[in-house]
C-alpha positions in Angstrom: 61.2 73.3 -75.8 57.6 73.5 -75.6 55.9 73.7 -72.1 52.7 73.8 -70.7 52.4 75.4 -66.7 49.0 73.8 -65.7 46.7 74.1 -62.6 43.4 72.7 -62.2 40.8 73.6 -58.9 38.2 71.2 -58.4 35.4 70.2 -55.7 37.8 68.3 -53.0 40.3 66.0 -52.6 39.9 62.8 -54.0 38.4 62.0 -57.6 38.1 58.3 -56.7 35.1 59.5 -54.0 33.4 61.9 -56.8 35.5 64.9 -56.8 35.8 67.0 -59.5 37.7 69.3 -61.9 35.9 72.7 -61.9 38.4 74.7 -63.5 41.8 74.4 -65.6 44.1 76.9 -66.2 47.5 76.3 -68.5 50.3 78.6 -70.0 52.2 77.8 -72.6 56.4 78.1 -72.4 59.0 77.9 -74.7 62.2 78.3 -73.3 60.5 78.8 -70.0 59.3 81.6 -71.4 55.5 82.8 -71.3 54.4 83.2 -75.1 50.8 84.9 -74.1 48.9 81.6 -75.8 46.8 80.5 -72.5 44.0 77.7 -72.1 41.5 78.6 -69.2 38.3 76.9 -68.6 34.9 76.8 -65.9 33.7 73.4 -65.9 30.4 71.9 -64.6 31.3 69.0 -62.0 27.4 67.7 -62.2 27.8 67.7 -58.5 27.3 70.6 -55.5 30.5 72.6 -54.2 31.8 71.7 -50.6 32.0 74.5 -48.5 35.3 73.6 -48.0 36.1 74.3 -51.8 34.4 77.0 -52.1 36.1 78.8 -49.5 39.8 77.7 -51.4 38.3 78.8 -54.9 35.2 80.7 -54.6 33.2 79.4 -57.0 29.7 78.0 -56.3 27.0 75.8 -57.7 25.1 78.8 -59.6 28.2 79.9 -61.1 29.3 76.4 -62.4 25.5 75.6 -63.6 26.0 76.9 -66.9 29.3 75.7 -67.6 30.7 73.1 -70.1 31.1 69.7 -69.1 34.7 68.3 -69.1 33.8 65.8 -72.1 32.5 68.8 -74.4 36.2 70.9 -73.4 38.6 67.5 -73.2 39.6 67.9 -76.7 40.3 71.4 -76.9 42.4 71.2 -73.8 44.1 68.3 -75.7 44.6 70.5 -78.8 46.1 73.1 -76.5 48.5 70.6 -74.9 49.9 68.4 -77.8 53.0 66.8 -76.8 54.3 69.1 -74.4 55.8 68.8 -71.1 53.0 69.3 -68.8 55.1 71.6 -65.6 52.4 71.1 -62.7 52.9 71.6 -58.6 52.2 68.5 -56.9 51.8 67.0 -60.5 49.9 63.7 -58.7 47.4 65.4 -57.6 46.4 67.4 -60.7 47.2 63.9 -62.6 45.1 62.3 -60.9 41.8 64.5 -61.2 42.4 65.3 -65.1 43.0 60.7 -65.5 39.6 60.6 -63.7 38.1 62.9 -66.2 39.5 61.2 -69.0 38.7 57.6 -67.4 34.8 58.8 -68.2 35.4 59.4 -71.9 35.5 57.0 -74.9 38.4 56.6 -75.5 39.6 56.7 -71.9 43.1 58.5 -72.1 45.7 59.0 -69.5 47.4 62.0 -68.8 50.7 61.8 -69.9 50.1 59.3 -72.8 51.5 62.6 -75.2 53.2 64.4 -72.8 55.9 64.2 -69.8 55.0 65.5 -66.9 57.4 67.9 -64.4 56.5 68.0 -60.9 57.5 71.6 -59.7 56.8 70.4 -55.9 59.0 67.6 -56.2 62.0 69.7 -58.2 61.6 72.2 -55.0 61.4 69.6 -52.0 64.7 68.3 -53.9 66.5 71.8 -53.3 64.6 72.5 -50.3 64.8 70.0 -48.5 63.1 70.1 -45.0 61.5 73.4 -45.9 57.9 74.5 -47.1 57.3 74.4 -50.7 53.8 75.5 -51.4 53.6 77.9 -54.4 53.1 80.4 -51.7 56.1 80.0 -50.0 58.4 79.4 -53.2 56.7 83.4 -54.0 58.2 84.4 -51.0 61.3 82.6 -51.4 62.3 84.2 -55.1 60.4 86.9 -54.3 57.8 86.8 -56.8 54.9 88.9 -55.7 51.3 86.8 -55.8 49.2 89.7 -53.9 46.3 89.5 -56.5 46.2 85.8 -55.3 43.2 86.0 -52.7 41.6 82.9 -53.4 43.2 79.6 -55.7 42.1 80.2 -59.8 43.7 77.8 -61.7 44.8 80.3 -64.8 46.2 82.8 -62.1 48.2 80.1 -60.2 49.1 78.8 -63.5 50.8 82.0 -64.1 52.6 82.6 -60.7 53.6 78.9 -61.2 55.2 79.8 -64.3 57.2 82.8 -62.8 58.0 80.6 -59.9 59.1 77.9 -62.5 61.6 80.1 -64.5 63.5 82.1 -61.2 63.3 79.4 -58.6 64.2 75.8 -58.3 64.6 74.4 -61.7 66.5 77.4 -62.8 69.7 76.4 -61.7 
């Protein structure tokens, strides 16, 4: 089974008041096992970075400047997905942002129109319950060491989120 352990960072919150995607980062899995093939991508969000984001992500308005836009990377990223089950924490969120992106192309696509989606956060509240499920915590919990995680990158959560994915909560 083919699988695809995807994170995006962007500039806030909420797409629907002009957030953006900034970055993507996927891993591909089969068997919930890493097979090395990896998508990771800068993109330019045409707008400035929130302090606030910055100081989750660390990356700024120069940096971004020269990046791709998300229309000249969507079908790539599509090529790199195919039909595979798309394993995301806090899927909704990460939905949301890459349907927003898509909602400005021709022809708007959704999501999950090729591929399921598996909300690791909601797989882990489920065996969890009452407890605190960030990827952070579910590190500490399977012990699953994340030090070189100093600020969110999407590629790099993508891969503790993979390692989280195949010891922890939908393991057994």
């Amino acid at each position: 089974m083919r699988e695809i352990v995807l994170d995006t960072e962007t500039t806030g919150f909420d797409p629907e008041q002009g957030d953006r995607i900034v970055e993507i980062g996927a891993i591909e899995l089969i068997g919930h096992v890493p097979t090395g093939r990896t998508y990771h991508q800068y993109i330019n969000p045409q707008r400035s970075m929130p302090e606030e984001a910055f100081a989750v992500h660390g990356l700024g308005d120069e940096f971004l400047a020269d990046k791709p836009l998300f229309k000249a990377i969507a079908q790539d990223f599509l090529d790199f997905v195919g039909d595979a089950k798309l394993v995301i924490h806090n899927a909704a969120f990460d939905v949301g942002f890459m349907d927003s992106e898509f909602a400005r192309l021709k022809p708007v696509r959704k999501t999950a129109e090729n591929c399921g989606i598996v909300d690791s956060l909601a797989i882990a509240r489920k065996k969890h319950p009452g407890q605190k499920n960030s990827l952070d915590a579910l590190c500490k919990r399977y012990e699953i060491d994340n030090s070189a995680r100093q600020l969110h990158g999407a590629l790099l959560d993508a891969e503790i989120l993979a390692e989280v994915f195949r010891v922890g909560p939908n393991s057994k």
